[in-house]
C-alpha positions as CSV (number, residue, x, y, z in Angstrom):
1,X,-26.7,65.4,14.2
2,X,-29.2,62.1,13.7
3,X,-28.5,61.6,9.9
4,X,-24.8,62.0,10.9
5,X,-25.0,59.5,13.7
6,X,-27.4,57.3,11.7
7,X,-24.5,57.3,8.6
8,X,-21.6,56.0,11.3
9,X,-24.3,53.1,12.6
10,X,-25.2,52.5,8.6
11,X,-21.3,52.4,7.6
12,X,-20.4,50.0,10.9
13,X,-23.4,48.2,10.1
14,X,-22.1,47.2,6.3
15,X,-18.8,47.0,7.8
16,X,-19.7,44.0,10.6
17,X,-22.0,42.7,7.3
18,X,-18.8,42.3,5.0
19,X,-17.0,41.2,7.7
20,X,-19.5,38.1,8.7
21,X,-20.2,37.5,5.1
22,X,-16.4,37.3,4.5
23,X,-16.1,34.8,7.4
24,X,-19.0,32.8,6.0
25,X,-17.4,32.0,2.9
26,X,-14.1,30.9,4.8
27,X,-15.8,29.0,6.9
28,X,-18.0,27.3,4.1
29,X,-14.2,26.2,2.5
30,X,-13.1,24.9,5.1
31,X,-16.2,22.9,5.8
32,X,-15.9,21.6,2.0
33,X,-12.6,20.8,2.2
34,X,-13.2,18.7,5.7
35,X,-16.0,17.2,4.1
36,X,-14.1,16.1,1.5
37,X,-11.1,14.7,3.4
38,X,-13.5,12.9,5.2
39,X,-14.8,11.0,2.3
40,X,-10.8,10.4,1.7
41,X,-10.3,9.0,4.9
42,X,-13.8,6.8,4.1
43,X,-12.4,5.5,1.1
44,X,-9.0,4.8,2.4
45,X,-10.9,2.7,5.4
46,X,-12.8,0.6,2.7
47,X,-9.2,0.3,0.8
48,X,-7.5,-1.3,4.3
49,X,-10.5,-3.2,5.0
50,X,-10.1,-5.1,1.6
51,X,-6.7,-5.4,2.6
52,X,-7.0,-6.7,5.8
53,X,-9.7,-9.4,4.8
54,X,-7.2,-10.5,1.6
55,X,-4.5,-10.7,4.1
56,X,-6.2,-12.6,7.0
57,X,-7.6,-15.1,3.9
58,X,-3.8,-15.4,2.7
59,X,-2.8,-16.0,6.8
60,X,-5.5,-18.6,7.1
61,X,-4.6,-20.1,4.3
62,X,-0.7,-20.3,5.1
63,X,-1.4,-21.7,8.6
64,X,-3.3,-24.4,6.7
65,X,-0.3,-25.3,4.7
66,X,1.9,-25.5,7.6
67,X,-0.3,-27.9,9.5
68,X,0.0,-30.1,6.4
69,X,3.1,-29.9,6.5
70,X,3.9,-29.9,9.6
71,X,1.9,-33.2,9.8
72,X,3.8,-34.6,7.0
73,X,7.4,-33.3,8.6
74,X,6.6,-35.3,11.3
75,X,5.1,-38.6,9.9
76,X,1.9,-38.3,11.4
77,X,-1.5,-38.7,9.3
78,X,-2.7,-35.8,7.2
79,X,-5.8,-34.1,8.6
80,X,-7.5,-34.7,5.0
81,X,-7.7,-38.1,5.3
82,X,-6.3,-40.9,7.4
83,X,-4.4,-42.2,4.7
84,X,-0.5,-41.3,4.3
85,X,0.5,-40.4,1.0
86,X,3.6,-43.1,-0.6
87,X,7.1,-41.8,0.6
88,X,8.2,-41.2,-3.2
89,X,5.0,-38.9,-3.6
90,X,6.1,-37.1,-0.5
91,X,9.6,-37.0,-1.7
92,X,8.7,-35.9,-5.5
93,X,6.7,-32.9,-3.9
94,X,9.6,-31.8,-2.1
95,X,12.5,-31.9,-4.4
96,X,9.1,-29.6,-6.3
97,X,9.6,-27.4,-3.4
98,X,12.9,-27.1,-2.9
99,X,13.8,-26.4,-6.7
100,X,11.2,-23.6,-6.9
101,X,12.3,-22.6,-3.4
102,X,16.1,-22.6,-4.6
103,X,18.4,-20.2,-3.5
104,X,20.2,-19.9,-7.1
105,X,16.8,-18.6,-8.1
106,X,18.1,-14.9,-6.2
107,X,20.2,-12.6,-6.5
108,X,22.7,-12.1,-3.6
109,X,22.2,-9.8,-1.1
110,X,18.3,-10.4,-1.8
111,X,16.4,-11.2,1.6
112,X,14.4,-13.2,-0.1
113,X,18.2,-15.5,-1.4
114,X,18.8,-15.7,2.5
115,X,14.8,-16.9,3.3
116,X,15.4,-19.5,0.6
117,X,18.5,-20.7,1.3
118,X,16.2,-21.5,4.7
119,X,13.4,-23.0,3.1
120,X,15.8,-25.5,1.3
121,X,17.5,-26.5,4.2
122,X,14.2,-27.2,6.6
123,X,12.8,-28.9,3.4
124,X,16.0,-31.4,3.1
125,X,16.2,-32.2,6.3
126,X,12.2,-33.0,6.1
127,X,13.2,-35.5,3.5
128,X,15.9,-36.7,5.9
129,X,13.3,-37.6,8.3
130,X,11.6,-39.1,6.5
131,X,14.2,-41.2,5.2
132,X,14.1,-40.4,1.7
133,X,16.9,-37.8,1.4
134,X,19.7,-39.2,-0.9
């Protein structure tokens, strides 16, 4: 009667042993595959931060060329220098603008044909302003 109880404990002790064993190796998967999802998610953090910085740069920059411009628009000194650049420098730099700004340079339906056709407009009535629109 022992042995025979003693072979039941044995067999439900290798049974609960498989069992645990068997949840071991799930559970070591799964902890792989977090692990590497996490070093996923790590390098996709690193990827945004680059982006980020290159876009707050390319923001910093573009409120930089505003203020220039801005100043310019308006006919106040430019904050390099106190010096005003000559009208026809201003004007030369503009037509630059506006031809590379054109909207013929789009196709239509483009948003970026409707953005220029804006751009070209603000920078004609800049030279307007300034008195140098023909």
């Amino acid at each position: 009667m022992k042995t025979a109880q003693l072979g039941l404990f044995d067999g439900a002790l290798r049974e609960a042993h498989a069992n645990l064993t068997w949840q071991n190796e799930q559970l070591t998967r799964q902890v792989e595959e977090l692990r590497n999802r996490l070093a996923e998610a790590e390098l996709l953090i690193v990827h945004l931060k680059i982006q980020l910085a290159e876009t707050q740069r390319d923001r910093d920059q573009l409120q930089r060329a505003a203020a220039r411009w801005k100043a310019l628009s308006e006919g106040t000194e430019i904050a390099m220098g106190s010096r005003r650049p000559p009208l026809d420098l201003v004007d030369q730099e503009l037509k630059k603008l506006i031809v590379l700004a054109h909207p013929d340079r789009w196709s239509q339906g483009q948003a970026a044909a409707e953005l220029a056709h804006e751009v070209a407009l603000t920078l004609n009535a800049v030279r307007q302003r300034l008195g140098v629109a023909s």
